[in-house]
DRENTOR-935933 format. One record per residue (C-alpha): residue number from 0; chain; x, y, z. Coordinates in nm, 2 decimals. Each point is the difference from the previous one (the first is absolute). Layout:
<nodes>
   num   cadena        u        v        w
   NUM        A        X        Y        Z
...
</nodes>
This chain:
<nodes>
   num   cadena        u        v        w
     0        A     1.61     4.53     0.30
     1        A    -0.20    -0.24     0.23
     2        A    -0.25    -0.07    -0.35
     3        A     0.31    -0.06    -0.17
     4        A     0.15    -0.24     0.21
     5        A    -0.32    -0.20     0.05
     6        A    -0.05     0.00    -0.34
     7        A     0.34    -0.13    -0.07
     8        A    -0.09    -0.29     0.27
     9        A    -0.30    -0.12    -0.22
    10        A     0.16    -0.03    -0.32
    11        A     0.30    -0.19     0.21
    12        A    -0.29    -0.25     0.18
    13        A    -0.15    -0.06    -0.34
    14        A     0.34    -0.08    -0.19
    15        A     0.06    -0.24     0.28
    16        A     0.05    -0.40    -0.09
    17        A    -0.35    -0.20     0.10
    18        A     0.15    -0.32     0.17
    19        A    -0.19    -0.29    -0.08
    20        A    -0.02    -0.30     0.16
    21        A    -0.13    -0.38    -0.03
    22        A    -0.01    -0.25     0.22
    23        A     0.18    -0.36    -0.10
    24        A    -0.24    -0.18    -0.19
    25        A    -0.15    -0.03    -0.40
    26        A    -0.33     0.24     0.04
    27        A     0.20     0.24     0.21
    28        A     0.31    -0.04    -0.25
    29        A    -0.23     0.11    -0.29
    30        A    -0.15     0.27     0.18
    31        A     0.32     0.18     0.12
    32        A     0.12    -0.01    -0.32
    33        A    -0.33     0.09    -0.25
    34        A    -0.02     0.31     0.27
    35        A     0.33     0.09    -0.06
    36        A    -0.05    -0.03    -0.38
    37        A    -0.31     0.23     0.00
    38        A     0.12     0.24     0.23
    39        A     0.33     0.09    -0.18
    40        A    -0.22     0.00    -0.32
    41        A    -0.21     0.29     0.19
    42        A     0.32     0.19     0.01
    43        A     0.09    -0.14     0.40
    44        A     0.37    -0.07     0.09
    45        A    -0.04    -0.36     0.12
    46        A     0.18    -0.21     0.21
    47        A    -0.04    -0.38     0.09
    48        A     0.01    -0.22     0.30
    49        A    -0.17    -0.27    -0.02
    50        A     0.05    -0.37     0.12
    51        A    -0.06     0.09     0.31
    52        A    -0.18    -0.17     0.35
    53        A    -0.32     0.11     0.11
    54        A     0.14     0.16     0.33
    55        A     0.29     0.13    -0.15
    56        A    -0.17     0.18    -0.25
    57        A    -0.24     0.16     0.22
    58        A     0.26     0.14     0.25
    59        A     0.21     0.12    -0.27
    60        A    -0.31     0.20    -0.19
    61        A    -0.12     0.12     0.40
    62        A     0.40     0.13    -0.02
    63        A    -0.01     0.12    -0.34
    64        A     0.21    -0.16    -0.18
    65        A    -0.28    -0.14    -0.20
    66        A    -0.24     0.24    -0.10
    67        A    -0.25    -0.23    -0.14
    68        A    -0.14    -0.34    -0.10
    69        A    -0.31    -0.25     0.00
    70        A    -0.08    -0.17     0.32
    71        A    -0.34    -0.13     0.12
    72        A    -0.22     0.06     0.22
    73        A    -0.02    -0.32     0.21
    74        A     0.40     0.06     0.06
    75        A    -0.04     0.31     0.11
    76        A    -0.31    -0.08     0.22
    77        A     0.11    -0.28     0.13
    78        A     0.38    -0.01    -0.01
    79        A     0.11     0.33     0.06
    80        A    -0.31     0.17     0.21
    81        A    -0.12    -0.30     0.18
    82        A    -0.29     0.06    -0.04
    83        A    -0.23    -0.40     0.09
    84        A    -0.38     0.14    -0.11
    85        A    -0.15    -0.14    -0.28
    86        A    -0.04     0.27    -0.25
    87        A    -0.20     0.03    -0.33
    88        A     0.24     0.08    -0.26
    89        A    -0.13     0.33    -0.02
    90        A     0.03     0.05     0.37
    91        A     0.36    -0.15    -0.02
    92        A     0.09     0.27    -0.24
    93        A    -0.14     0.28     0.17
    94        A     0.19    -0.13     0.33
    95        A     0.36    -0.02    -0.18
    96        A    -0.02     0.32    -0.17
    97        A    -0.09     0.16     0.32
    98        A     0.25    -0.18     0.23
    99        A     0.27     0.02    -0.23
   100        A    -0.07     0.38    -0.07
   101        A     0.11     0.05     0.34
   102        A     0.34    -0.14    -0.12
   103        A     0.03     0.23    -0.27
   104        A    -0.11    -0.26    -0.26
   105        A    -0.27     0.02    -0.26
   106        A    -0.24    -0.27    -0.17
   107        A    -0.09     0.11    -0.31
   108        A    -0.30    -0.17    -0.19
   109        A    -0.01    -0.39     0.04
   110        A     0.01    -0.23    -0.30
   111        A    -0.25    -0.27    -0.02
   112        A     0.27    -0.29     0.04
   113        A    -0.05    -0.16     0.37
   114        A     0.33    -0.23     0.00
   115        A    -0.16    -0.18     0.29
   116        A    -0.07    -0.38     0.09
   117        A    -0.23    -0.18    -0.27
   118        A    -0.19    -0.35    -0.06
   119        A     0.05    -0.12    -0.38
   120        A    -0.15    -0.30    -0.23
   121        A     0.04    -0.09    -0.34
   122        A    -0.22     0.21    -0.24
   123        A    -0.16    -0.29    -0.13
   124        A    -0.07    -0.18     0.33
   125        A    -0.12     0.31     0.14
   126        A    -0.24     0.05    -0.27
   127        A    -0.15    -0.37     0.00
   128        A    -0.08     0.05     0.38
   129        A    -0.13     0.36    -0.03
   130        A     0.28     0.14     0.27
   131        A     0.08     0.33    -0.04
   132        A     0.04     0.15     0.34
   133        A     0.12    -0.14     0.37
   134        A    -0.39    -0.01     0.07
   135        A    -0.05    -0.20    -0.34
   136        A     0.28    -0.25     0.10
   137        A    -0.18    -0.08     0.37
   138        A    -0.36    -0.01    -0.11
   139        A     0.18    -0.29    -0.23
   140        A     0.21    -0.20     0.28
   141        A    -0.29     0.07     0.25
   142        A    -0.22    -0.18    -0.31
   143        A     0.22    -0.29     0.04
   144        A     0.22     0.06    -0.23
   145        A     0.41    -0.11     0.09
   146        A     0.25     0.27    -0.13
   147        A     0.38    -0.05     0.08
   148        A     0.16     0.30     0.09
   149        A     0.39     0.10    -0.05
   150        A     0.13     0.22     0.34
   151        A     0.34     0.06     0.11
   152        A     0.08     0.00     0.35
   153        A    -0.07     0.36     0.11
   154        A    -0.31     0.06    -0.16
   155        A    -0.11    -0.32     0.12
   156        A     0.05     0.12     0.41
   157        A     0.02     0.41    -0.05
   158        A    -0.28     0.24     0.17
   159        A    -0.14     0.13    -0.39
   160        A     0.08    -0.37    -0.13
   161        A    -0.21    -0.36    -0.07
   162        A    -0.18    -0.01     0.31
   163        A    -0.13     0.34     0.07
   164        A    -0.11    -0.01    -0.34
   165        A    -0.20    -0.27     0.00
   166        A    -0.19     0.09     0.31
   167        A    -0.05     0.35    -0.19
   168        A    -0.18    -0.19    -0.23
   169        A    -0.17    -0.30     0.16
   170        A     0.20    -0.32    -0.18
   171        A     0.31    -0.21     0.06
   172        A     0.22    -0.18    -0.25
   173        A     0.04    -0.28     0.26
   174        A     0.37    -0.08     0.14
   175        A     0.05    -0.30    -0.24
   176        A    -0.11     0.22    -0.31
   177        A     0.28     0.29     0.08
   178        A     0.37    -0.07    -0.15
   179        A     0.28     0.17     0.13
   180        A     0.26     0.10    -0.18
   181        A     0.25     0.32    -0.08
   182        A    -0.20     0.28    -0.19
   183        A     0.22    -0.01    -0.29
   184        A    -0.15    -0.34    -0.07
   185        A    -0.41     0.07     0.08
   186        A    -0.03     0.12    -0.37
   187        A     0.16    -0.29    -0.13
   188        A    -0.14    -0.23     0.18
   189        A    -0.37     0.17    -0.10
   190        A     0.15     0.00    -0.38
   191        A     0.04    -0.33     0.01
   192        A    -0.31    -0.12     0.13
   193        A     0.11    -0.15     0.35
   194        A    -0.21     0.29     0.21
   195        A    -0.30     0.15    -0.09
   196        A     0.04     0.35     0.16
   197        A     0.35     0.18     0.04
   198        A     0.09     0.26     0.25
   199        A     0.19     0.30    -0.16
   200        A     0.07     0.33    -0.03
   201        A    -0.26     0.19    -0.20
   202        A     0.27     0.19    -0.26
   203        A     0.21    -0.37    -0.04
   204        A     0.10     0.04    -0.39
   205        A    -0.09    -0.41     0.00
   206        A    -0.32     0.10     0.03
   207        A    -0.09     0.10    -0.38
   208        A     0.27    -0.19    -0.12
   209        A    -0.17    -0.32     0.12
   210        A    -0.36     0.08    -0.07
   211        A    -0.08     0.00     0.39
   212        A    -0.31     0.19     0.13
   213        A     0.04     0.22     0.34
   214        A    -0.32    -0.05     0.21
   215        A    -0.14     0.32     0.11
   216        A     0.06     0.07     0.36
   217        A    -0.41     0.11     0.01
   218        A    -0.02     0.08     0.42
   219        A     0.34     0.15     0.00
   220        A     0.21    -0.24     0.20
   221        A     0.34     0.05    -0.09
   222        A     0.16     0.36     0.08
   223        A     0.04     0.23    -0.30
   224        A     0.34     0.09    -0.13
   225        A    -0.08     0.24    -0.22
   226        A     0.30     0.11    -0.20
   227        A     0.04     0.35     0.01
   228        A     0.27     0.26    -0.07
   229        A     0.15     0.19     0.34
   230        A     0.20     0.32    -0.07
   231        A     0.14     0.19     0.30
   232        A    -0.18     0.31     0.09
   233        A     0.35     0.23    -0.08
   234        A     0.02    -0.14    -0.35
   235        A    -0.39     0.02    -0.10
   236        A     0.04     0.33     0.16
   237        A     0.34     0.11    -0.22
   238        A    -0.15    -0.16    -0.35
   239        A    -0.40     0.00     0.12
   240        A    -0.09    -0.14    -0.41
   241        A     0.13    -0.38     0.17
   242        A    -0.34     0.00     0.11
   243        A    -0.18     0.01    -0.30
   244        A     0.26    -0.25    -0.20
   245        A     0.05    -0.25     0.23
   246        A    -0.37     0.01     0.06
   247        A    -0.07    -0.04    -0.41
   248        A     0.27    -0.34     0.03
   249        A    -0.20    -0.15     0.31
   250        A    -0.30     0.03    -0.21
   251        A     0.11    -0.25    -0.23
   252        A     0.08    -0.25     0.23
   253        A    -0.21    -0.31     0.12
   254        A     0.04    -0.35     0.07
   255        A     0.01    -0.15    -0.33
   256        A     0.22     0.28    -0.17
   257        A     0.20    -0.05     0.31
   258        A    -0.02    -0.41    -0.07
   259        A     0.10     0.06    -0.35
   260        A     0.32     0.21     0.10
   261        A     0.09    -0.28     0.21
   262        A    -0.04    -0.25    -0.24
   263        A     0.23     0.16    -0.25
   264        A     0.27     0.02     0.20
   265        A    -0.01    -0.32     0.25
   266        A    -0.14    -0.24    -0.27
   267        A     0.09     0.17    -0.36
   268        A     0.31     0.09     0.13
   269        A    -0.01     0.34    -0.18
   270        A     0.22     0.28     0.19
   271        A    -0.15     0.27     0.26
   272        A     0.09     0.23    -0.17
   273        A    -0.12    -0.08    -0.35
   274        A    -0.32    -0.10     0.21
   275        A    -0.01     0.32     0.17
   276        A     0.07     0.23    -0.29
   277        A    -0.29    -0.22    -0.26
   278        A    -0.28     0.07     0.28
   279        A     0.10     0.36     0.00
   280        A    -0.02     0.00    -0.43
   281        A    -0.29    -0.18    -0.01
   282        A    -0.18     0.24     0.21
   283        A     0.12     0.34    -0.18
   284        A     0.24     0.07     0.31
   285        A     0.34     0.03    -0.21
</nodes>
């Protein structure tokens, strides 16, 4: 009778809805949804909740009413384990999965797109000067080169921002060569050929659709937010094949692809969900 019943329990877990969540902005948007997508096409009941704010979300998955969604690893490090050492992105995703294992919460395979703090320059003008990484772009303003950079205010003063960074890597823009302005307008104002270098984020959708180059972060500066799917340990436990096919979509993901998602809904205007659902085609998922 006791088999029986416990049986009866693990067909009931399994035939539970996955709630999926999203936080409240494009690359999360697409996510939420091209997860939902794929996992009701692997035979999951799905449900959505996405638009939703970082701290929110993450209380209501440590609650349970989500049951999984992408987050990064900087957030978690950072934001919701307070954690101040500076990590190797490696090292910072060993340290979330174990913290946040203690919460009942498990980081499955990391994709390769770091959403984190970038420098970019035209693709032409990078090429001409032969700047390709951070370390490329101070050996040339340490040559005496002047390049105008485009900041907005926080990453201008913040602890992982303009000024740490420069004494990571030996150079300084110079006060008068560092515009301030609001971050929607850094890529713009690059674009347009008022700045030489932009700060951004490295999964911006302007990015490919203005022919910018992202410098490589070569020594590691900025922290690593690694997106990466999180599934609570009862759900991976009640349908344990969301390891392997969540794991198979965070392959698939880096910067660019994540770039390119962006673009297509934030500058071609296309839908989410068409968005979402065309990835998924184009890569035999549906």
């Amino acid at each position: 009778m006791t088999g029986t019943v416990m049986a009866a329990t693990s067909v009931m877990a399994q035939a539970e809805t996955i709630t999926v969540g999203g936080k409240n902005f494009t690359e999360q948007l697409i996510l939420a949804d091209m997860t939902v997508q794929y996992l009701e096409a692997k035979g999951h009941d799905v449900d959505e909740r996405s638009g939703m704010g970082t701290s929110v979300l993450r209380q209501a998955q440590e609650s349970g009413q989500v049951d999984l969604y992408w987050e990064y690893t900087g957030t978690s490090l950072i934001s919701y384990n307070k954690v101040t050492e500076k990590l190797t992105p490696e090292q910072t995703y060993q340290r979330v999965k174990e913290l946040d294992a203690k919460k009942g919460l498990v980081w499955l395979e990391p994709s390769e797109a770091n959403n984190t703090y970038a420098l970019a320059m035209r693709e032409d003008h990078a090429k001409e000067l032969g700047i390709s990484s951070i370390s490329d772009l101070a050996k040339t303003i340490n040559s005496g080169n002047e390049l105008v950079l485009a900041s907005n205010a926080t990453f201008y003063s913040r602890d992982d921002g303009l000024r740490p960074m420069q004494n990571t890597y030996g150079f300084e823009f110079g006060r008068r060569n560092v515009k301030r302005m609001d971050q929607g307008l850094t890529l713009s104002a690059l674009d347009q050929g008022e700045v030489d270098v932009a700060m951004t984020t490295a999964t911006n959708g302007r990015i490919p659709a203005l022919d910018l180059t992202v410098l490589k972060d070569d020594r590691q500066f900025f922290p690593d937010y690694a997106l990466t799917p999180v599934v609570s340990e009862e759900t991976l436990e009640a349908n344990p094949e969301l390891a392997e096919q969540m794991n198979t979509l965070s392959g698939l993901l880096d910067d660019e692809t994540m770039a390119e998602l962006n673009a297509r809904v934030d500058v071609e205007r296309k839908t989410i969900e068409d968005v979402a659902q065309n990835f998924l085609e184009n890569n035999d998922l549906l």
